[in-house]
Backbone atoms as SQL, in Angstrom:
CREATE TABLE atoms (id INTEGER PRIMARY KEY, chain TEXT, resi INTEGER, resn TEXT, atom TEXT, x REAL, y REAL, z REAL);
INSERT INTO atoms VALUES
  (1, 'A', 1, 'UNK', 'N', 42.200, -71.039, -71.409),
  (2, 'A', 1, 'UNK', 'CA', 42.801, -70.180, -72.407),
  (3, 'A', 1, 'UNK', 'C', 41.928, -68.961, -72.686),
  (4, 'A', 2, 'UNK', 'N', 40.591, -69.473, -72.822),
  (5, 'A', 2, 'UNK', 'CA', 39.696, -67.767, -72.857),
  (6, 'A', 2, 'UNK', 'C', 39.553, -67.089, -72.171),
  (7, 'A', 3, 'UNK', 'N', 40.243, -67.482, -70.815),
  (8, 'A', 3, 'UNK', 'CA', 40.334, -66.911, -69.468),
  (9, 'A', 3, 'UNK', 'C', 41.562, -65.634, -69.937),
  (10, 'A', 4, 'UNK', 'N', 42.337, -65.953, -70.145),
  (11, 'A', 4, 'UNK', 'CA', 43.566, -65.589, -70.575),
  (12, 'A', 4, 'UNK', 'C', 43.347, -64.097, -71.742),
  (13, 'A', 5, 'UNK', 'N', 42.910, -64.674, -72.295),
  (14, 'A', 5, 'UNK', 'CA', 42.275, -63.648, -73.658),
  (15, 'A', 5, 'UNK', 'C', 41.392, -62.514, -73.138),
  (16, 'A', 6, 'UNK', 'N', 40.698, -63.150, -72.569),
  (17, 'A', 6, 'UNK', 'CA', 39.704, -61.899, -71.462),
  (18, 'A', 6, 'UNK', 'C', 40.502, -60.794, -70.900),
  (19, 'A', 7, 'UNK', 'N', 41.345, -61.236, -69.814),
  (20, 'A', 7, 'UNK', 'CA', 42.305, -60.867, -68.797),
  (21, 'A', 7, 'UNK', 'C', 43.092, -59.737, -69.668),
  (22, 'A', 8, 'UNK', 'N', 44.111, -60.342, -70.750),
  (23, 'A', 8, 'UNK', 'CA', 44.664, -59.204, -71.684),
  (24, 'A', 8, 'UNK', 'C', 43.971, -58.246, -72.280),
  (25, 'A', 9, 'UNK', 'N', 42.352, -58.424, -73.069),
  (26, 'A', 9, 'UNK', 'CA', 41.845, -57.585, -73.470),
  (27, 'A', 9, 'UNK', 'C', 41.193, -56.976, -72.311),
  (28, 'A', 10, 'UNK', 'N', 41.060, -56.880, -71.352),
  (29, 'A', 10, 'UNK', 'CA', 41.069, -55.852, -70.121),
  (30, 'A', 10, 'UNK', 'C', 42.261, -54.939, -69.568),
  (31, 'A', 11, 'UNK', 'N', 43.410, -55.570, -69.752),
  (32, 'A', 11, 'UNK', 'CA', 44.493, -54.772, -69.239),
  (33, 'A', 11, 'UNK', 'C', 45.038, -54.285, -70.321),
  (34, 'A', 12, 'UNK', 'N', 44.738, -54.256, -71.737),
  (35, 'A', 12, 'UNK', 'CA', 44.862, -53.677, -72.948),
  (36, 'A', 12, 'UNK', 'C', 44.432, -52.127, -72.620),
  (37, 'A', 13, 'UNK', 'N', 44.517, -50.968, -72.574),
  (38, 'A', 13, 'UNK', 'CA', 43.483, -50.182, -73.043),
  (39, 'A', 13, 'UNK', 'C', 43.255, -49.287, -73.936),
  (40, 'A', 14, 'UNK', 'N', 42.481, -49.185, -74.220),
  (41, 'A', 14, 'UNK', 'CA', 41.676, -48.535, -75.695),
  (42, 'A', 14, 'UNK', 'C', 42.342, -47.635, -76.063),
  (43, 'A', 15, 'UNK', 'N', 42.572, -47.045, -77.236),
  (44, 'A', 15, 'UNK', 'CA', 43.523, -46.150, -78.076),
  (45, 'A', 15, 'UNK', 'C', 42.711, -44.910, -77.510),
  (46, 'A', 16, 'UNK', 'N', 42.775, -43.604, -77.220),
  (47, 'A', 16, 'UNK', 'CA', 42.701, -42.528, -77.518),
  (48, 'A', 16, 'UNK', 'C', 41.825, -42.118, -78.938),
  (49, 'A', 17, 'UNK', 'N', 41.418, -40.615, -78.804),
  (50, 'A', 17, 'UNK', 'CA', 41.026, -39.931, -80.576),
  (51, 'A', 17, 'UNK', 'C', 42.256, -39.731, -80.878),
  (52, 'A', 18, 'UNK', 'N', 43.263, -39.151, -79.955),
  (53, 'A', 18, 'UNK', 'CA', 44.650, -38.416, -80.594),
  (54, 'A', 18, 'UNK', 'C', 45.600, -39.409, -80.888),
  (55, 'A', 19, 'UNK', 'N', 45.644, -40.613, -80.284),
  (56, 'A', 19, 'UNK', 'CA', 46.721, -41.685, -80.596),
  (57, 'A', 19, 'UNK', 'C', 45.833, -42.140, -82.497),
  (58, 'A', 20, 'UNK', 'N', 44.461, -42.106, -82.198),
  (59, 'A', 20, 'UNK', 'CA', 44.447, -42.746, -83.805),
  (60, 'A', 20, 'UNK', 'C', 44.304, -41.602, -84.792),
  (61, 'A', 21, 'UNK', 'N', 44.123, -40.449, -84.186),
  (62, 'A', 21, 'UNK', 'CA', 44.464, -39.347, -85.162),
  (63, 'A', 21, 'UNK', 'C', 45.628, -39.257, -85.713),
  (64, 'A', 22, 'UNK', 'N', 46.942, -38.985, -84.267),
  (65, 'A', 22, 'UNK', 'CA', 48.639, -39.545, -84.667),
  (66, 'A', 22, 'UNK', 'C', 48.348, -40.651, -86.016),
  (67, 'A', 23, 'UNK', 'N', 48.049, -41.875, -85.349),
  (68, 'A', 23, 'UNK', 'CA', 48.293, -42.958, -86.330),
  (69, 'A', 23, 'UNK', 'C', 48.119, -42.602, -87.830),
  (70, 'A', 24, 'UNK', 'N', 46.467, -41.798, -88.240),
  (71, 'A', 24, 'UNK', 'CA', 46.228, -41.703, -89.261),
  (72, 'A', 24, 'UNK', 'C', 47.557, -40.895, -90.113),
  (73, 'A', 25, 'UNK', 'N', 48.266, -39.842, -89.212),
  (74, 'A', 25, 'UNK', 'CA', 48.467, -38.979, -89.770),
  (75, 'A', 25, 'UNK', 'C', 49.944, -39.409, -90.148),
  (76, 'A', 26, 'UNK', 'N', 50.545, -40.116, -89.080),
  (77, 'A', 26, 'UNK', 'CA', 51.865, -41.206, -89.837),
  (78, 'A', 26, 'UNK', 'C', 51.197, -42.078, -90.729),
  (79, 'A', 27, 'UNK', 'N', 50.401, -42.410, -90.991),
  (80, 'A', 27, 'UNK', 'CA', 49.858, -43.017, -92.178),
  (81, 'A', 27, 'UNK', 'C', 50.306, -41.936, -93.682),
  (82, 'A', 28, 'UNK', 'N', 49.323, -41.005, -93.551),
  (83, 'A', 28, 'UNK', 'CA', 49.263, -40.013, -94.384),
  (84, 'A', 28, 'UNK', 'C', 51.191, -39.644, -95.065),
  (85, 'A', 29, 'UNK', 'N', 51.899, -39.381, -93.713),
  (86, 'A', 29, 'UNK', 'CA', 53.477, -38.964, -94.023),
  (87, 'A', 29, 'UNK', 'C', 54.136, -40.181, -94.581),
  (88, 'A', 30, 'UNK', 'N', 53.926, -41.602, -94.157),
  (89, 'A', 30, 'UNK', 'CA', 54.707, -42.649, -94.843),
  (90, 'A', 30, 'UNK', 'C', 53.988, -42.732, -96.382),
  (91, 'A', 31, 'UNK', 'N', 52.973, -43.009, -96.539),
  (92, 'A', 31, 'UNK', 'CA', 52.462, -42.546, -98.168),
  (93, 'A', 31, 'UNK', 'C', 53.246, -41.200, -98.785),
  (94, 'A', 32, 'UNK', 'N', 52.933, -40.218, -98.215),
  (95, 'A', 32, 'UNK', 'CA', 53.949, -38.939, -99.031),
  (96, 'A', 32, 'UNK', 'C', 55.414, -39.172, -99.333),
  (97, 'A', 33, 'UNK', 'N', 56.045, -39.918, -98.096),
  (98, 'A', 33, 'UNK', 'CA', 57.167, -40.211, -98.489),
  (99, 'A', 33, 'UNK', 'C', 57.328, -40.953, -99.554),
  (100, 'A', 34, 'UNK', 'N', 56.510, -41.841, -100.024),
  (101, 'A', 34, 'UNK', 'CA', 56.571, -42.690, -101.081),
  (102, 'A', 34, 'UNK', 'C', 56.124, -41.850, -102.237),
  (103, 'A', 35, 'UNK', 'N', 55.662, -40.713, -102.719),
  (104, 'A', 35, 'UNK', 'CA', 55.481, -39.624, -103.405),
  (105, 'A', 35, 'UNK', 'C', 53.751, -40.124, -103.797),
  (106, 'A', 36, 'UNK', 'N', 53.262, -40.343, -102.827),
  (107, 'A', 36, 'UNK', 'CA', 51.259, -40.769, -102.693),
  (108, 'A', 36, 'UNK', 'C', 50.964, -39.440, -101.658),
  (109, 'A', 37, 'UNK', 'N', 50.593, -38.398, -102.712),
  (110, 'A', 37, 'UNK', 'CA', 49.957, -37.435, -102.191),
  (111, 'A', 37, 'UNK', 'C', 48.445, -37.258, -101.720),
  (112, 'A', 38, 'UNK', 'N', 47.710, -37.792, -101.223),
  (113, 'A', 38, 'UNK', 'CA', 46.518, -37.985, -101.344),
  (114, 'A', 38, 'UNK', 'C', 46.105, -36.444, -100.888),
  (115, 'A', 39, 'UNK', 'N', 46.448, -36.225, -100.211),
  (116, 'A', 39, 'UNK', 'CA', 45.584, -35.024, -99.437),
  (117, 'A', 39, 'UNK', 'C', 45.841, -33.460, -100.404),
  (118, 'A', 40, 'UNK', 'N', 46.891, -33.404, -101.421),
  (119, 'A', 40, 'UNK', 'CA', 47.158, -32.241, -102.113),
  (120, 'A', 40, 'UNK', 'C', 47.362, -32.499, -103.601),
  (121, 'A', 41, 'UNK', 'N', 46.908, -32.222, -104.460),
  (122, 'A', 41, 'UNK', 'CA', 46.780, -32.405, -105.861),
  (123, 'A', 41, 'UNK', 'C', 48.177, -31.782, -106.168),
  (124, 'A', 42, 'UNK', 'N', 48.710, -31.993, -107.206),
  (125, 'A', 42, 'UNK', 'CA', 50.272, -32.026, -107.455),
  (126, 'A', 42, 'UNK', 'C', 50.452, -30.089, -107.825),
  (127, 'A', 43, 'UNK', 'N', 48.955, -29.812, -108.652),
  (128, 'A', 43, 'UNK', 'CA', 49.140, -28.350, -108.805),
  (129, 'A', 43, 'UNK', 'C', 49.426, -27.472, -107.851),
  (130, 'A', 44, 'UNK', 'N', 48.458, -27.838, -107.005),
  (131, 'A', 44, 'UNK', 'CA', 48.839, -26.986, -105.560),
  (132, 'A', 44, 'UNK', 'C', 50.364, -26.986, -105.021),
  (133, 'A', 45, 'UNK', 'N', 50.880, -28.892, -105.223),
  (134, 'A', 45, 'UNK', 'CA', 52.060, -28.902, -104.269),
  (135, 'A', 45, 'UNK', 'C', 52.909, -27.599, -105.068),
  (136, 'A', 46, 'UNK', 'N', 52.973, -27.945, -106.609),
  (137, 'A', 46, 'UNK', 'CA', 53.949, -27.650, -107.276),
  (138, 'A', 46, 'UNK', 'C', 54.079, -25.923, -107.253),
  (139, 'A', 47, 'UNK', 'N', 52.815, -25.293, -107.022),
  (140, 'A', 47, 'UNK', 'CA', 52.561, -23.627, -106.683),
  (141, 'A', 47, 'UNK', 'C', 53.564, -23.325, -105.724),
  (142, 'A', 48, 'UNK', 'N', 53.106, -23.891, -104.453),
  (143, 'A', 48, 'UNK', 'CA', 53.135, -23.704, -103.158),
  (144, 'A', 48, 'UNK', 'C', 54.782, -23.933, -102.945),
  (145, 'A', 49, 'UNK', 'N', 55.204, -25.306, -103.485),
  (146, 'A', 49, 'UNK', 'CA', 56.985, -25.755, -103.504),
  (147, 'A', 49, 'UNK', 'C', 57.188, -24.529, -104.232),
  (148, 'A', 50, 'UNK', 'N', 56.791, -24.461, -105.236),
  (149, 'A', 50, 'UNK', 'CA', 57.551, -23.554, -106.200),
  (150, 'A', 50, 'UNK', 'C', 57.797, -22.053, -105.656),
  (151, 'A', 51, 'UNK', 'N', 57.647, -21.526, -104.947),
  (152, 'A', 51, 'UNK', 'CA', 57.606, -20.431, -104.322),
  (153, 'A', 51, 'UNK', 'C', 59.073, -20.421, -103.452),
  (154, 'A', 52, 'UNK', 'N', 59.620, -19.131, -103.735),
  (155, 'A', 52, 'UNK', 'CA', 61.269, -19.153, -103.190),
  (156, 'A', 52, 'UNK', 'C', 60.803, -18.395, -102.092),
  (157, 'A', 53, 'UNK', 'N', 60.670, -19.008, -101.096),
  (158, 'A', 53, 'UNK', 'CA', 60.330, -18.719, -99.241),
  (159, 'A', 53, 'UNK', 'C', 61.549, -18.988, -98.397),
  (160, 'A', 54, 'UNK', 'N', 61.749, -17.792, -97.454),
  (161, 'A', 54, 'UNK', 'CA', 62.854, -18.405, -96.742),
  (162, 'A', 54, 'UNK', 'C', 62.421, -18.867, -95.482),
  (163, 'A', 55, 'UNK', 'N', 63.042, -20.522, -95.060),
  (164, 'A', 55, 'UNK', 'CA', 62.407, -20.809, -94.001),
  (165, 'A', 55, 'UNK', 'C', 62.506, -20.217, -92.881),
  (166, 'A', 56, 'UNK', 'N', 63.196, -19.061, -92.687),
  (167, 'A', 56, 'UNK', 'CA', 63.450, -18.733, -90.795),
  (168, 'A', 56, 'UNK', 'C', 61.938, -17.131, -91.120),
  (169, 'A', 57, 'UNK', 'N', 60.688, -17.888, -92.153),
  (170, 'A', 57, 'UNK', 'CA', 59.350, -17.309, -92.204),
  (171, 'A', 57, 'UNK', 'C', 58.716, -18.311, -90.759),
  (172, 'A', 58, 'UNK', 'N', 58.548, -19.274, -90.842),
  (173, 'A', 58, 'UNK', 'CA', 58.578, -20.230, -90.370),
  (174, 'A', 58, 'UNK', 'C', 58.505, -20.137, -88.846),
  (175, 'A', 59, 'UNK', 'N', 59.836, -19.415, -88.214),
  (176, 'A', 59, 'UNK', 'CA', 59.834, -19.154, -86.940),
  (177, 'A', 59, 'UNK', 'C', 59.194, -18.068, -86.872),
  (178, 'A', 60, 'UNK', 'N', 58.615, -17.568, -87.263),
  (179, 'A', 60, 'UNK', 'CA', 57.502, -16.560, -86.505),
  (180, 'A', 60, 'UNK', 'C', 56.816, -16.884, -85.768),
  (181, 'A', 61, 'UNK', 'N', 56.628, -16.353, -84.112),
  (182, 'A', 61, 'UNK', 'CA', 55.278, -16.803, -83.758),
  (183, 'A', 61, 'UNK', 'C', 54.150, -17.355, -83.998),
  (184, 'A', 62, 'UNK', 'N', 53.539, -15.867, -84.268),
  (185, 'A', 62, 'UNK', 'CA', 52.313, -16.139, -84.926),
  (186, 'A', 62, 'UNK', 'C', 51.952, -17.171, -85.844),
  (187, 'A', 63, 'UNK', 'N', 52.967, -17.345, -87.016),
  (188, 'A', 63, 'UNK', 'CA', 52.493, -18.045, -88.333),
  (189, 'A', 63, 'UNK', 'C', 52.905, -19.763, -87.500),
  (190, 'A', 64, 'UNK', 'N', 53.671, -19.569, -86.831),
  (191, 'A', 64, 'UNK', 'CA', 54.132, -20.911, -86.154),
  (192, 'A', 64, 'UNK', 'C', 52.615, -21.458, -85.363),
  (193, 'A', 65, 'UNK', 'N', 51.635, -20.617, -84.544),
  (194, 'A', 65, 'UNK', 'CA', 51.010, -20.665, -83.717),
  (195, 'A', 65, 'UNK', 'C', 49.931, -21.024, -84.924),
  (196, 'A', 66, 'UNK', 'N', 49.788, -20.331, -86.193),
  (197, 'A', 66, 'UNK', 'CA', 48.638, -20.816, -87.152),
  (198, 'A', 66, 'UNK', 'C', 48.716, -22.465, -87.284),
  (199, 'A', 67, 'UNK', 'N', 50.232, -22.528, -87.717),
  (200, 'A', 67, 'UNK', 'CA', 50.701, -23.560, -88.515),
  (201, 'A', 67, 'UNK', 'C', 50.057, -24.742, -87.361),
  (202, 'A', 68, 'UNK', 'N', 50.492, -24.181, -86.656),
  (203, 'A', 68, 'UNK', 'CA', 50.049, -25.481, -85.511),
  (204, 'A', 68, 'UNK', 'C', 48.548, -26.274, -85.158),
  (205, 'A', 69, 'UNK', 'N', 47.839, -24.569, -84.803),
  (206, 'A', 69, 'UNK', 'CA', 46.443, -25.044, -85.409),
  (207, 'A', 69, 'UNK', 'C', 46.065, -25.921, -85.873),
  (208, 'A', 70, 'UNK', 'N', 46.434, -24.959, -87.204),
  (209, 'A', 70, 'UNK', 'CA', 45.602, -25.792, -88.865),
  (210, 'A', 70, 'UNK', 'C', 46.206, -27.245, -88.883),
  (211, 'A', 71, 'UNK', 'N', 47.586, -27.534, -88.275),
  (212, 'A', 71, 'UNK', 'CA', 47.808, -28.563, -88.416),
  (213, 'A', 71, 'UNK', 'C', 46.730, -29.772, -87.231),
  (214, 'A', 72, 'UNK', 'N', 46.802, -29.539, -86.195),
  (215, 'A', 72, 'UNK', 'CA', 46.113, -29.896, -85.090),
  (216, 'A', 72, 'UNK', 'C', 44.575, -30.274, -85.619),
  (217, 'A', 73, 'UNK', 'N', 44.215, -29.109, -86.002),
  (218, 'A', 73, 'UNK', 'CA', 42.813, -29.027, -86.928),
  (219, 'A', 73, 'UNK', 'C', 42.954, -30.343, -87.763),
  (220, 'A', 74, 'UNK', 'N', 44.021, -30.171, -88.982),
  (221, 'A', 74, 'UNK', 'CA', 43.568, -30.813, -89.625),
  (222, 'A', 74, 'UNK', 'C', 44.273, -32.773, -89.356),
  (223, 'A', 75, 'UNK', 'N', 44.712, -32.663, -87.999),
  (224, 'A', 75, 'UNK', 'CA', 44.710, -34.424, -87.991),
  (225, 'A', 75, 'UNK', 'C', 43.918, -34.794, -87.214),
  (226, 'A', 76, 'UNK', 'N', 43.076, -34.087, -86.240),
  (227, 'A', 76, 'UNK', 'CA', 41.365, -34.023, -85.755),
  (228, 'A', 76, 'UNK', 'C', 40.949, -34.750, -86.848),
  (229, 'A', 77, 'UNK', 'N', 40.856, -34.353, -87.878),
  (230, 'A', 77, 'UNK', 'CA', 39.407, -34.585, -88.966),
  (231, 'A', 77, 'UNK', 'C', 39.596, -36.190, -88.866),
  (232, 'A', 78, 'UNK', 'N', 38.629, -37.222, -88.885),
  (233, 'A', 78, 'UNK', 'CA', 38.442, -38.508, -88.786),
  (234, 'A', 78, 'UNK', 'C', 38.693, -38.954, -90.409),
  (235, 'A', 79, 'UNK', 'N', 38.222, -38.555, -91.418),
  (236, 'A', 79, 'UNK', 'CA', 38.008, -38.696, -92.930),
  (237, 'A', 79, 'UNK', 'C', 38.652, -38.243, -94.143),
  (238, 'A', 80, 'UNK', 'N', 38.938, -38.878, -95.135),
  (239, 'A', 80, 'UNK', 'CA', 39.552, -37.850, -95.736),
  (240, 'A', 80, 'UNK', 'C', 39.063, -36.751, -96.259),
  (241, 'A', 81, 'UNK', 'N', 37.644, -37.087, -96.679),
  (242, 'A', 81, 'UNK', 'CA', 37.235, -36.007, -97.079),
  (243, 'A', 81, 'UNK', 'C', 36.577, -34.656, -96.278),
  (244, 'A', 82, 'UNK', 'N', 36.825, -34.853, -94.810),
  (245, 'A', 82, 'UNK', 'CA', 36.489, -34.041, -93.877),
  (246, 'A', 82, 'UNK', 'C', 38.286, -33.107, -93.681),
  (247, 'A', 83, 'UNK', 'N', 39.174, -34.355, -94.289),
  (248, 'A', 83, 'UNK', 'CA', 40.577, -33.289, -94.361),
  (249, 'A', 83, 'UNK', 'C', 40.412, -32.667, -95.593),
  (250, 'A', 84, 'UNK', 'N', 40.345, -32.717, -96.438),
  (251, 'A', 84, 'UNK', 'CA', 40.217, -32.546, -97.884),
  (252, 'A', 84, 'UNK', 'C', 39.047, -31.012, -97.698),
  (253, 'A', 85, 'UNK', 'N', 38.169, -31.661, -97.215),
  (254, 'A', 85, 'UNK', 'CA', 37.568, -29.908, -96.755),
  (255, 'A', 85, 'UNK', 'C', 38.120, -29.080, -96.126),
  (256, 'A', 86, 'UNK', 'N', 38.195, -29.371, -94.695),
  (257, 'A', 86, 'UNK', 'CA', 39.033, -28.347, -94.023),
  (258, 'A', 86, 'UNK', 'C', 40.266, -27.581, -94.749),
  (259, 'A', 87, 'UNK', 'N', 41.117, -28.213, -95.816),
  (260, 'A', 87, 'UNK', 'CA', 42.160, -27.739, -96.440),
  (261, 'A', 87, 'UNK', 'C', 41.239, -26.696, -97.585),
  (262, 'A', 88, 'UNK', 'N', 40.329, -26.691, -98.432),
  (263, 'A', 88, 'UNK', 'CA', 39.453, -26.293, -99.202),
  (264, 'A', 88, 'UNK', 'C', 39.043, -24.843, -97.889),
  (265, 'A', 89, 'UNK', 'N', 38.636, -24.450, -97.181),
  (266, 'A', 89, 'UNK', 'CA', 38.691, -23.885, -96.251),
  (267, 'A', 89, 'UNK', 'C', 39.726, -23.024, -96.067),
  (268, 'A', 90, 'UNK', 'N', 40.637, -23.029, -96.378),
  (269, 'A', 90, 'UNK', 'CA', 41.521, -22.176, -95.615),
  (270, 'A', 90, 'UNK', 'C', 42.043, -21.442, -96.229),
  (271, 'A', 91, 'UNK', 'N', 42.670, -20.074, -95.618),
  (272, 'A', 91, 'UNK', 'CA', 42.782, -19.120, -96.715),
  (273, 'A', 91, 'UNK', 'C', 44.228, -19.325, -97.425),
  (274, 'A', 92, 'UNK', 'N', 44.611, -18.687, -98.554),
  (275, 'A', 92, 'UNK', 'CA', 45.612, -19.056, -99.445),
  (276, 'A', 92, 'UNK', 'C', 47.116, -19.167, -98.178),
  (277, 'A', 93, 'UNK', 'N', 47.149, -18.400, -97.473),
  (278, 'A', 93, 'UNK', 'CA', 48.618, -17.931, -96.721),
  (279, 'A', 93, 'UNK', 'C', 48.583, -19.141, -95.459),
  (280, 'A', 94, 'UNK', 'N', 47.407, -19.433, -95.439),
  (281, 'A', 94, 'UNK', 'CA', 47.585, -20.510, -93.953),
  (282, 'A', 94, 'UNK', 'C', 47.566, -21.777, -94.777),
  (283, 'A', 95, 'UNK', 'N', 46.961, -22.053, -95.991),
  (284, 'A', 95, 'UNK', 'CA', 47.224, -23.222, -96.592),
  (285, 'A', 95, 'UNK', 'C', 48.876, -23.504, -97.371),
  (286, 'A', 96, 'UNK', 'N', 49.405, -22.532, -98.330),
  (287, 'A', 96, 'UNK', 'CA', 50.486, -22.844, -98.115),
  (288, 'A', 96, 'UNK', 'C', 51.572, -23.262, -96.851),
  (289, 'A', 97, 'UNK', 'N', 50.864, -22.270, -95.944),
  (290, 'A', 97, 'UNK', 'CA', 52.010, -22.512, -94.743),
  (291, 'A', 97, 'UNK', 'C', 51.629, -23.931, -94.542),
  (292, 'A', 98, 'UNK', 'N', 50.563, -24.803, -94.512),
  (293, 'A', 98, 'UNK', 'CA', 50.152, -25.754, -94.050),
  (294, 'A', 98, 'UNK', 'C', 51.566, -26.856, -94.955),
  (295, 'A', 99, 'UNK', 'N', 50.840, -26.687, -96.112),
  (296, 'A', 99, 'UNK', 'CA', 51.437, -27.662, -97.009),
  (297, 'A', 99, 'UNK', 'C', 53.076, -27.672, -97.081),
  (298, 'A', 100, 'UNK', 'N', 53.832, -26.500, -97.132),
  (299, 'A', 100, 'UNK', 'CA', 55.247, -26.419, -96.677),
  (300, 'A', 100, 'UNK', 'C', 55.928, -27.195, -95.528),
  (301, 'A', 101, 'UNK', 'N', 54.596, -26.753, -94.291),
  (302, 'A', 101, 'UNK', 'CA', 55.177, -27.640, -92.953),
  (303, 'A', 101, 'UNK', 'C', 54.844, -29.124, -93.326),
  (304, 'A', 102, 'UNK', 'N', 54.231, -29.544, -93.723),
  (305, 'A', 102, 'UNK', 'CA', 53.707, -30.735, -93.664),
  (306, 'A', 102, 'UNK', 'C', 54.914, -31.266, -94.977),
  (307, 'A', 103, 'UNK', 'N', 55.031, -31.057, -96.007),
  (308, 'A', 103, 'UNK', 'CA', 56.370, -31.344, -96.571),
  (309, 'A', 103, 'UNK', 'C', 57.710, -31.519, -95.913),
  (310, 'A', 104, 'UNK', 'N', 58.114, -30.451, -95.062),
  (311, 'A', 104, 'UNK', 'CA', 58.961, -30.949, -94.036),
  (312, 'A', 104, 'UNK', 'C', 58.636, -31.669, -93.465),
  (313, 'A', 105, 'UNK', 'N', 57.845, -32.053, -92.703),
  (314, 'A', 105, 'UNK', 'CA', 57.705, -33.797, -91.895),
  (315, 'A', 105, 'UNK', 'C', 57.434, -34.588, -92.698),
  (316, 'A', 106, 'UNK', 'N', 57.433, -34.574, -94.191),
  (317, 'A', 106, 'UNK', 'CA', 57.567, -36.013, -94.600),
  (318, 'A', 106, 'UNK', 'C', 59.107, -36.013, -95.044),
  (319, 'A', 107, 'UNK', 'N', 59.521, -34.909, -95.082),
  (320, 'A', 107, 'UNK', 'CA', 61.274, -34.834, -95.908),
  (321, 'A', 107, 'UNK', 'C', 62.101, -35.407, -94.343),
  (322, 'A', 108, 'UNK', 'N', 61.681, -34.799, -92.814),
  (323, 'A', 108, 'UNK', 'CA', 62.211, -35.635, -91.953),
  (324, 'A', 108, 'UNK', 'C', 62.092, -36.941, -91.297),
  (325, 'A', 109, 'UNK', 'N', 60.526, -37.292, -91.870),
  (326, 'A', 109, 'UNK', 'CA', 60.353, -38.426, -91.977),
  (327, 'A', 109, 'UNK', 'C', 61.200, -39.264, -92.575),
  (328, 'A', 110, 'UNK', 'N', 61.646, -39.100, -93.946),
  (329, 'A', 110, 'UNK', 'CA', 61.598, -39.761, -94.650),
  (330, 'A', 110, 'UNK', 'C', 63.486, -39.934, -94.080),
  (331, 'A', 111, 'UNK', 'N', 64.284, -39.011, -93.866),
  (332, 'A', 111, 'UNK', 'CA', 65.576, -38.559, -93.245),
  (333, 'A', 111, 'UNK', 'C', 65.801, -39.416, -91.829),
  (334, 'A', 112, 'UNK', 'N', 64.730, -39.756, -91.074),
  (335, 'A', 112, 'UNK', 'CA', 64.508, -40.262, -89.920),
  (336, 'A', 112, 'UNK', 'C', 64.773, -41.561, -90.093),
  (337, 'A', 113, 'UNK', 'N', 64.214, -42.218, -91.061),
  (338, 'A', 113, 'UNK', 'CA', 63.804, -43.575, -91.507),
  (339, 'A', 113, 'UNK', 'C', 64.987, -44.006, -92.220),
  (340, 'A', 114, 'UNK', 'N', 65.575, -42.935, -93.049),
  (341, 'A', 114, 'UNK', 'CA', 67.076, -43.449, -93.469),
  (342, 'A', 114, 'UNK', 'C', 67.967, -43.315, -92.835),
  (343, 'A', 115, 'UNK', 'N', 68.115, -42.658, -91.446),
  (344, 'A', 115, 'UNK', 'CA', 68.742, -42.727, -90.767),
  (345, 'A', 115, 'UNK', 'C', 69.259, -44.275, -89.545),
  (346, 'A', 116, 'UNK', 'N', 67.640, -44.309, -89.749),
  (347, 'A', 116, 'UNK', 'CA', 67.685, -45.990, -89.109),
  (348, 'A', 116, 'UNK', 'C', 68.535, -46.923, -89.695),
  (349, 'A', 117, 'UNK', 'N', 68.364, -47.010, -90.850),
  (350, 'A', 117, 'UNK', 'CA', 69.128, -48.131, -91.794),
  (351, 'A', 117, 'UNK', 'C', 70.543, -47.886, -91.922),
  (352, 'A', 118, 'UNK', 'N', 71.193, -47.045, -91.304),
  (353, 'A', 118, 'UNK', 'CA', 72.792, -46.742, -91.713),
  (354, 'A', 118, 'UNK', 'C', 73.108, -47.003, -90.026);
């Protein structure tokens, strides 16, 4: 039988940085969906939501090409408080954009997941 156990944990193989970065970061979106903001204090969300933006800002290149980044950037970070900095970091226009996009993937998250159940 420990023969066995061996054998699988060899033909197992090891996660990736980016598969447990992914992981962390569906971590992070199933908490938001549940309204557990950890990574944005409610003032910020409520600034940043509160702002009448139209989304086809969004498809811009460029700001698309930031968004991506900062996003990339910030599910790199291993910690929270190494995300929690990097967001502290960034300038006002790339952090909203951050926090907007990242609200949409928990609103399609959350759309995704109720979609399953019907």
């Amino acid at each position: 039988m420990s023969e066995l156990k061996s054998n699988d944990q060899k033909t197992t193989p090891a996660k990736n940085e980016q598969e447990i970065s992914l992981e962390r970061m569906e971590s992070l979106l199933k908490q938001s969906a549940m309204g557990i903001h950890i990574l944005f204090d409610n003032r910020s969300i409520a600034k940043v939501m509160g702002q009448n933006k139209d989304d086809r800002d969004f498809f811009d290149f460029n700001k698309m090409k930031i968004v991506q980044d900062n996003m990339t950037a910030l599910i790199a970070k291993k910690s929270y408080l190494e995300k929690v900095a990097f967001l502290k970091e960034l300038n006002d226009e790339s952090f909203d954009m951050l926090v907007r996009t990242y609200f949409h993937l928990v609103e399609n998250s959350v759309r995704a997941a109720t979609e399953k159940h019907h």
